[in-house]
N, C-alpha and C positions, 0 to 999 in steps of 0.2 A: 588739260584738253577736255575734260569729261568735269565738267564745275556741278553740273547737277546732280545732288545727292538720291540716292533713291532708297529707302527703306528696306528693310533687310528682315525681310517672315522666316522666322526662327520654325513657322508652325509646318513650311514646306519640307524639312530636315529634322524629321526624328532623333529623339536622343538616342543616343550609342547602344543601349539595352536592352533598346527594343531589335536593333538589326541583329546582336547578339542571339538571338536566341533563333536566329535562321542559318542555315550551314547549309554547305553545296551538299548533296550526295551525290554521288557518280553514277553509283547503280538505279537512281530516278532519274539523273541527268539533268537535276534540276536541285534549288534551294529547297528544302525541307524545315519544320520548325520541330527544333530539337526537343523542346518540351513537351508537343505533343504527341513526337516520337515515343519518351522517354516514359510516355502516361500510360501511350498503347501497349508498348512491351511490359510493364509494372503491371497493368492489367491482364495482358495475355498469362501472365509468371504465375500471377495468382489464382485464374481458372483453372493453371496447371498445378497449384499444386494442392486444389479442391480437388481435382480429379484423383490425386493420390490417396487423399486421405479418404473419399467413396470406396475407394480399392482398399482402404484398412493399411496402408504402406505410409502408419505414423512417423517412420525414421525420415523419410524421403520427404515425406511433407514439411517436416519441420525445417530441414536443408533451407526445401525452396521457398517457405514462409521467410526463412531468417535472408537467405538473398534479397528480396525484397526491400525489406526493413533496411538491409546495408545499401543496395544499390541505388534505390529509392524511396530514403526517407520523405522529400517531400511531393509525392505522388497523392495521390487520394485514397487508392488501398492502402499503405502504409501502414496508415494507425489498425484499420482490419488486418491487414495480417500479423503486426503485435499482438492484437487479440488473440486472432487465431492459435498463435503461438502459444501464448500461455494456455488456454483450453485445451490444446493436445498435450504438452506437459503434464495436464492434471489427469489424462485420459491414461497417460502410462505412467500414474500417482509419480512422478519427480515434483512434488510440492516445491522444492527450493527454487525449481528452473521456474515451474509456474510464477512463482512470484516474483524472481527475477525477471520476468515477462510483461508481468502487471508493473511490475514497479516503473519500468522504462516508460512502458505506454504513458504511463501517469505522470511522468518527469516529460517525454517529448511534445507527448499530446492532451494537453492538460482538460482541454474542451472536448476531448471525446465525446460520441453524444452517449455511449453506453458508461460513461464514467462511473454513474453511480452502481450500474452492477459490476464492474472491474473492484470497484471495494467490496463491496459485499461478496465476493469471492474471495479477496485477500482476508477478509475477518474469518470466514471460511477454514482458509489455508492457515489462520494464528492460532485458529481451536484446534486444528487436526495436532499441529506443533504442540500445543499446552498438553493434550489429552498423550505426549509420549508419541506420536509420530517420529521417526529419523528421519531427518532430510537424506539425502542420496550422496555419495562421492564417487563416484566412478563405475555407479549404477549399484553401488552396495547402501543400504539403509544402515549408514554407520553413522552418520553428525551428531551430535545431543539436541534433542530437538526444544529446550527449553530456551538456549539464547536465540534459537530459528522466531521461536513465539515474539521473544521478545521482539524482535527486529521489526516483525509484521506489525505488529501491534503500533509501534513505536512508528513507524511508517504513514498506517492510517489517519492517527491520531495527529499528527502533523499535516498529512495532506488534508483531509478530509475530519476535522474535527468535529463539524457541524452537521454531517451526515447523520444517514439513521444509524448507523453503525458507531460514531460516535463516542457515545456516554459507553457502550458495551464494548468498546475497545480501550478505553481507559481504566474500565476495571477490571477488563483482562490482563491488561500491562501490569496494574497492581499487584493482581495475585501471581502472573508469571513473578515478579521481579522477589514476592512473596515467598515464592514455592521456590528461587534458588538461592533464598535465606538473604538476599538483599533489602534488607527489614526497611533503611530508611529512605530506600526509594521507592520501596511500594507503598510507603505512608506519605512522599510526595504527591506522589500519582493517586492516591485516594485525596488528597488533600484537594488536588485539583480536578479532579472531579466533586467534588463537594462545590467550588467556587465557582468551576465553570457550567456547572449543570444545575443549577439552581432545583430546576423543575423534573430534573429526573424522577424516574421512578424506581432508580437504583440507590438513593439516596441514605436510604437505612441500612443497607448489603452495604455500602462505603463507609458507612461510622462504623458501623459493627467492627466489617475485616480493619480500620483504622484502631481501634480499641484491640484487638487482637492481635495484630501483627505488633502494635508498640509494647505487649505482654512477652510477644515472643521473642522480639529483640531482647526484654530483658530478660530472658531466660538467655539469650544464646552471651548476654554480657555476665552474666553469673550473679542476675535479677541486682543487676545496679538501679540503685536507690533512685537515680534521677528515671530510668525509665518504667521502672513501677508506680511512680508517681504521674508519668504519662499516661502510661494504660490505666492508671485508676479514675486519671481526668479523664481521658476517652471511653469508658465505661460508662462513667457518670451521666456525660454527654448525650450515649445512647440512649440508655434508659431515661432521659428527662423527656427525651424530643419523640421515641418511641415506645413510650409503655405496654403496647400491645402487638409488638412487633412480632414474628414466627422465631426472631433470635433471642428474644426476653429471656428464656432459660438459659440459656448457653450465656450472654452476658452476666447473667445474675453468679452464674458458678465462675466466669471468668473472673466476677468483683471481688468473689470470695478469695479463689486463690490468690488475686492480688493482692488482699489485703493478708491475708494468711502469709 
């Protein structure tokens, strides 16, 4: 009956996703768009839970920061109030929570635009750990704070290798990994900063503690032969590339006892 075709504008009938994001309310009596419902309330949550932490009411602030971040992660406040989060954390020194705080931001929100100070507070948070901080458990400072370092460290170094924190995060991992007598992965971790930091300035601190740590390993094997012969290569090493380094004595006495 009807032989004449007639074209069919796709463009008068929006896709399905866009009508999705409008819903009836009752109590406007009308369609509402739920997202920018959802943006207001995630903003209103957040002025509220500024106003608590003005009032020094850190417990309640952090509730309402963390609602946020669950109700609406992908709001606009969102990544600020993960911030947030972790900075009150550090306010009532919970280093572990802090960086449990950081950490997430930096996994959800990778382009943050304060990224690069969220690390440089996690490197922050991996010294306090080195230097003997406890992380907390149930508000008591009871954890060992030297696998806390590592973790941070270990963290950075993978997100952010190339940062300024960087090179000084990888020889922190060193010496944590160092200091809990895990000899041959803190001569990885120096090794790789050696390779990957060409232009460091940490460069001769990396051979050195390399030459040293491979001494101690062989004291902690009962100075096996093969790794007295490392540490006398990485001795060597030192003292060829830095003859006038601040560690030249200290190597010169470590060459001695190695070879002694």
């Amino acid at each position: 009956l009807f032989s004449h075709k007639i074209p069919f504008n796709f463009n008068l009938f929006p896709a399905f996703s866009v009508w999705a994001r409008w819903v009836w309310s009752p109590e406007a009596g009308k369609f509402v768009n739920s997202e920018g419902e959802a943006s207001d309330a995630a903003e209103e949550q957040y002025q509220y839970a500024l106003q608590f932490y003005r009032e020094r009411d850190l417990d309640e602030t952090i509730e309402q920061l963390k609602n946020i971040v669950k109700k609406y992660p992908q709001s606009k406040v969102a990544p600020d109030a993960q911030y947030r989060l972790g900075t009150v954390y550090e306010e009532k020194n919970d280093y572990l929570k802090a960086f449990e705080s950081y950490k997430s931001l930096v996994e959800t929100y990778p382009h943050y635009r304060s990224f690069d100070e969220v690390i440089e507070r996690l490197y922050r948070i991996g010294n306090l750990f080195y230097a003997g901080k406890r992380a907390k458990l149930w508000g008591l400072e009871i954890l060992p704070s030297l696998p806390r370092a590592i973790e941070v460290y270990s963290f950075i170094t993978k997100q952010a290798p190339f940062g300024e924190s960087g090179d000084n995060a990888q020889l922190q991992l060193a010496l944590a990994y160092k200091k809990s007598g895990r000899y041959q992965e803190a001569m990885d971790a120096l090794q790789t900063l050696i390779d990957q930091y060409p232009q460091s300035d940490l460069l001769p601190e990396a051979r050195f503690q390399l030459a040293e740590t491979a001494f101690d390993r062989s004291n902690n094997e009962y100075r096996d032969q093969r790794s007295l012969d490392e540490a006398g290569k990485q001795v060597g090493r030192f003292l060829s590339r830095h003859p006038t380094s601040s560690e030249t004595e200290k190597a010169e006495k470590l060459k001695q006892a190695s070879d002694e």
